[in-house]
C-alpha positions in Angstrom: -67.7 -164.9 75.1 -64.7 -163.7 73.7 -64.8 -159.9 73.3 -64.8 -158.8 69.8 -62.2 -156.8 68.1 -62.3 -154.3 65.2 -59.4 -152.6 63.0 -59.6 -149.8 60.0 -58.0 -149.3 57.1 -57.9 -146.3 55.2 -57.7 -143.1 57.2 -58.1 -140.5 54.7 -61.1 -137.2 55.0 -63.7 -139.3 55.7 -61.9 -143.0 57.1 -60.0 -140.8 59.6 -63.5 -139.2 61.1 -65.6 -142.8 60.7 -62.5 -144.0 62.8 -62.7 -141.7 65.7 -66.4 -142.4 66.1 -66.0 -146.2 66.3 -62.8 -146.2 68.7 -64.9 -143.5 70.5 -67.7 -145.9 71.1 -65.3 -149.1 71.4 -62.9 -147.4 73.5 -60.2 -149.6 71.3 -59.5 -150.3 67.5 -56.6 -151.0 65.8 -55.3 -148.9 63.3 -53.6 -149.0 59.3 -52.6 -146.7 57.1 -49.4 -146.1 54.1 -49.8 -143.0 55.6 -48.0 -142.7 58.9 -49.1 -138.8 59.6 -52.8 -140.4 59.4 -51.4 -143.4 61.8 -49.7 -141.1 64.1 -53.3 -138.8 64.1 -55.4 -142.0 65.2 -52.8 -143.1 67.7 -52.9 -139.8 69.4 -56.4 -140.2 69.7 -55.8 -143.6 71.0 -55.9 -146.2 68.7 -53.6 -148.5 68.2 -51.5 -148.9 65.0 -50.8 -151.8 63.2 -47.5 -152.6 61.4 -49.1 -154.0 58.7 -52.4 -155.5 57.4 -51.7 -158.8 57.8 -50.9 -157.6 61.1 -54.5 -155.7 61.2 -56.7 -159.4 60.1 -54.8 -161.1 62.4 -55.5 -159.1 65.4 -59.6 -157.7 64.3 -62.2 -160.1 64.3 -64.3 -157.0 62.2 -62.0 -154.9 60.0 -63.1 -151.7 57.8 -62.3 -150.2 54.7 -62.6 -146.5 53.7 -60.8 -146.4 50.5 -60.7 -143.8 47.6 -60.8 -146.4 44.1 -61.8 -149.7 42.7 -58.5 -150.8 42.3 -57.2 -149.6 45.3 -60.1 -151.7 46.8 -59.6 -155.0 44.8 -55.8 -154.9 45.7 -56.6 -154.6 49.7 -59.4 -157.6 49.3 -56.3 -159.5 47.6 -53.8 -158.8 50.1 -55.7 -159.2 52.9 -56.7 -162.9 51.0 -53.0 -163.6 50.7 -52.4 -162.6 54.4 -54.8 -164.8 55.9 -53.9 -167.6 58.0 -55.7 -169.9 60.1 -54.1 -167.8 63.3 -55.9 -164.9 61.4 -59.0 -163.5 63.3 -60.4 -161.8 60.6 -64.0 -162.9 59.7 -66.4 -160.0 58.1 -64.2 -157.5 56.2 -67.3 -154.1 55.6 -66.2 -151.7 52.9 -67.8 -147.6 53.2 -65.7 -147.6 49.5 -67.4 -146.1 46.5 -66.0 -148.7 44.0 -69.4 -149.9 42.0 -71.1 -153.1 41.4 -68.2 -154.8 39.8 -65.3 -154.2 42.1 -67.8 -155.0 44.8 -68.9 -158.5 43.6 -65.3 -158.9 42.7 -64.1 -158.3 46.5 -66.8 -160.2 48.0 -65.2 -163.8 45.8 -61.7 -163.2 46.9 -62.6 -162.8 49.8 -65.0 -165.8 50.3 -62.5 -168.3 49.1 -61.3 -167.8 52.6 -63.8 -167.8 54.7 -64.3 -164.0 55.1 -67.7 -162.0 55.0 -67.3 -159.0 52.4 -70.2 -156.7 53.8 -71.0 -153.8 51.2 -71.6 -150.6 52.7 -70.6 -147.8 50.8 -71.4 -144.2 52.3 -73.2 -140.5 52.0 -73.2 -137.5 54.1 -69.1 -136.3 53.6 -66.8 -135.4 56.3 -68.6 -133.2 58.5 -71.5 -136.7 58.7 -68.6 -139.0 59.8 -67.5 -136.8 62.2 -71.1 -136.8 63.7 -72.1 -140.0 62.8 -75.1 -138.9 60.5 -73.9 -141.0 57.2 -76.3 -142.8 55.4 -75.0 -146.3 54.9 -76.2 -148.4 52.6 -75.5 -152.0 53.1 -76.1 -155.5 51.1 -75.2 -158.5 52.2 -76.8 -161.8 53.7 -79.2 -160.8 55.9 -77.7 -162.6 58.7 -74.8 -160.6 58.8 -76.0 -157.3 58.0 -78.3 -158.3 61.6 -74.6 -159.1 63.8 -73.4 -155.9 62.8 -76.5 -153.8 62.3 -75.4 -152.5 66.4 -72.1 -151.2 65.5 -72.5 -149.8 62.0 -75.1 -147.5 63.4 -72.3 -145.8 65.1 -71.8 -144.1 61.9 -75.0 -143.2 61.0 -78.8 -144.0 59.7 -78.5 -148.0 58.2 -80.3 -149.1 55.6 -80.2 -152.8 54.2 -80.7 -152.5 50.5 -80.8 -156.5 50.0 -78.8 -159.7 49.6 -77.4 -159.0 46.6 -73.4 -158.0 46.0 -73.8 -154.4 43.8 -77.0 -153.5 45.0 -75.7 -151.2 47.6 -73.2 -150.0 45.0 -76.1 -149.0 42.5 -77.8 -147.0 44.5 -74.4 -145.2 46.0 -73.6 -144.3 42.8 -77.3 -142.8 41.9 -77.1 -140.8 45.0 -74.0 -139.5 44.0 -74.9 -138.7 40.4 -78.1 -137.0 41.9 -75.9 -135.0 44.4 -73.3 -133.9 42.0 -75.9 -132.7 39.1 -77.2 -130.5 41.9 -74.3 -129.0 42.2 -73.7 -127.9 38.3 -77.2 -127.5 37.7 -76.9 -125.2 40.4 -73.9 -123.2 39.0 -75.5 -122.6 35.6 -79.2 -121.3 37.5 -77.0 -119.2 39.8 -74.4 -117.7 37.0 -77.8 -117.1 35.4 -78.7 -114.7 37.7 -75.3 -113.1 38.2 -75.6 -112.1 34.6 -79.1 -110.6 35.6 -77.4 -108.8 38.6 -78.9 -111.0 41.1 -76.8 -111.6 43.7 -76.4 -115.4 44.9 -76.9 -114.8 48.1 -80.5 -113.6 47.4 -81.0 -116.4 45.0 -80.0 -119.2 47.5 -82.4 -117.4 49.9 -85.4 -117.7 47.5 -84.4 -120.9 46.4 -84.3 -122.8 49.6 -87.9 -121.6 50.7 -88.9 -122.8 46.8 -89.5 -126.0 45.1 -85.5 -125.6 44.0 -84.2 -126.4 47.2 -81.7 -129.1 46.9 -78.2 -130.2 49.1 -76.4 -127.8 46.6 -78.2 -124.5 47.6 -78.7 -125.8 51.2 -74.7 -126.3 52.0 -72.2 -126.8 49.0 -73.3 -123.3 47.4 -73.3 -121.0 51.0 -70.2 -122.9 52.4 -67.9 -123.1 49.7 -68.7 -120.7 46.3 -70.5 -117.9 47.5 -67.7 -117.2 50.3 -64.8 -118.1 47.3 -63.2 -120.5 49.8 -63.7 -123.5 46.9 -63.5 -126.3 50.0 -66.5 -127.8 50.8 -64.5 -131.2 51.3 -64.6 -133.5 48.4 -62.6 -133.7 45.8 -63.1 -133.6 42.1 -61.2 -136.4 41.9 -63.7 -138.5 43.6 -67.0 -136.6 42.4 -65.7 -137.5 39.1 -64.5 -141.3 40.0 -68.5 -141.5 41.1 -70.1 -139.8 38.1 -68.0 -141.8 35.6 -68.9 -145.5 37.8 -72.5 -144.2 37.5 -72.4 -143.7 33.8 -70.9 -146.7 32.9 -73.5 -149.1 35.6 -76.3 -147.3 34.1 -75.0 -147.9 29.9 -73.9 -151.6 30.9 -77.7 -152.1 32.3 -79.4 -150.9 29.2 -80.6 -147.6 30.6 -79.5 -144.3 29.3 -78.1 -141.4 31.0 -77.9 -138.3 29.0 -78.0 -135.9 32.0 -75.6 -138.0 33.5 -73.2 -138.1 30.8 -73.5 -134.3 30.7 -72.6 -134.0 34.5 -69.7 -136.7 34.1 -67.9 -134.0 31.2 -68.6 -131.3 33.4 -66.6 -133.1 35.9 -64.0 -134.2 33.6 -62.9 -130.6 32.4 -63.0 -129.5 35.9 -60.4 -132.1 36.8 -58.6 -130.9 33.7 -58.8 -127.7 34.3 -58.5 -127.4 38.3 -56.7 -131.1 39.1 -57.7 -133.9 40.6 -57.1 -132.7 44.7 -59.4 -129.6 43.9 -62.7 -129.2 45.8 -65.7 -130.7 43.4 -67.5 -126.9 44.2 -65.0 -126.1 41.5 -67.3 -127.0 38.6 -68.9 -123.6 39.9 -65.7 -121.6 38.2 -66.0 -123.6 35.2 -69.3 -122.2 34.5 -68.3 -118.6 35.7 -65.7 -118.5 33.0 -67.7 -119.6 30.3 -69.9 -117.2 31.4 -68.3 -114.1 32.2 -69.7 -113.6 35.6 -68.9 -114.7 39.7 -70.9 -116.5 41.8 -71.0 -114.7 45.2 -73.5 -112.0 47.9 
């Protein structure tokens, strides 16, 4: 049986980590990136670097995709669609991209026209889960598929078929992420809150994980990254609000409202404004500070 090859693309935060896991495990894996620090990184680790995705299809039989927009998504599909030849090895292209239910069914037709298997799997758990390969994948796509490469993806973390259908694995990507981001203003607000009544955070967080409060905000994003001022728990605003905004938009375009949600994609929009896109998403938390005249911290 001829052995099976894999490649990546994308080796950004959380493409870099998801790649050292699988070449760990596969003790090979070739390698792309427009980035050539983030090739150099993955070929000191071992991997081998390919000169150009159409070099990457031809040479993986399994290729992955960790990518940070629709767009940027929806071009690769494209290229790689253009590259393909029948000396291309390619067959299952699987995408940990947060891109929504559109871009996703979009992907999955360009690539089928050539004979590729676009396998949704978009993602949760941030850099320090691909480094440890806790992510939460969610994955749709045939079921005979998702069952060939059920083994490998669980290199990454906990697997979870959502179903057959192309966007379903999107959808509930993008509700986990409004979910996880709402956490994090409503936790601003409840902690500035107590600032103002002299309440230190640290206290607060305390009280609040042993309470029916507890959420991933208090637990980690709050004690890493605001209440020490450091403002880097590792992803960006940029993407937070990319997610938010998908979410909003899936939701309005299926016929149910979000009004919480549209309230956490503005808060997310003024902190891009006011902090930039490469900013950590924990900056939401000075946002609300200003506004309210206080600091979040022990």
């Amino acid at each position: 049986m001829k052995k099976i090859t894999y490649g990546f693309a994308g080796l950004g935060q959380m493409g870099s980590r998801m790649a050292q896991r699988l070449l760990k495990d596969k003790g090979s894996l070739r390698v792309f990136d427009l980035s050539p620090k983030a090739l150099a990184d993955l070929e000191g680790a071992g991997a081998e670097p390919a000169k150009s995705l159409k070099a990457l299809v031809d040479e993986a039989d399994v290729v992955f995709l960790s990518l940070p927009e629709p767009s940027t998504v929806l071009t690769v599909a494209k290229d790689i669609a253009a590259a393909v030849t029948e000396a291309s090895r390619v067959k299952y292209i699987v995408d940990f991209s947060t891109i929504g239910p559109k871009t996703a069914v979009a992907a999955s037709d360009v690539l089928k026209e050539h004979e590729i298997t676009y396998i949704e799997a978009p993602v949760s758990g941030g850099t320090i889960g691909a480094a440890d390969g806790t992510l939460a994948l969610m994955v749709s796509c045939p079921r005979q598929d998702f069952d060939k490469l059920e083994e490998t993806l669980k290199v990454f973390g906990n697997v979870f078929h959502v179903g057959e259908g192309y966007g379903q694995a999107q959808t509930l990507k993008l509700a986990n992420n409004m979910l996880s981001v709402c956490a994090v203003v409503a936790t601003g607000e409840a902690l500035a809150m107590g600032a103002k009544a002299g309440i230190s955070a640290t206290k607060m967080l305390e009280v609040i994980n042993k309470s029916s409060g507890r959420n991933t905000a208090t637990e980690t994003k709050y004690p890493r990254a605001v209440v020490p001022r450091t403002f880097d728990f590792g992803f960006s605003t940029m993407l937070a609000y990319k997610d938010v905004r998908l979410c909003v938009d899936e939701s309005e375009g299926l016929g149910v409202p979000m009004m919480i949600g549209a309230t956490v994609r503005e808060m997310m929009a003024i902190t891009n404004s006011c902090y930039g896109p490469d900013s950590d998403l924990t900056c939401v938390a000075k946002v609300i500070e200003h506004w309210s005249g206080v600091e979040i911290k022990g």
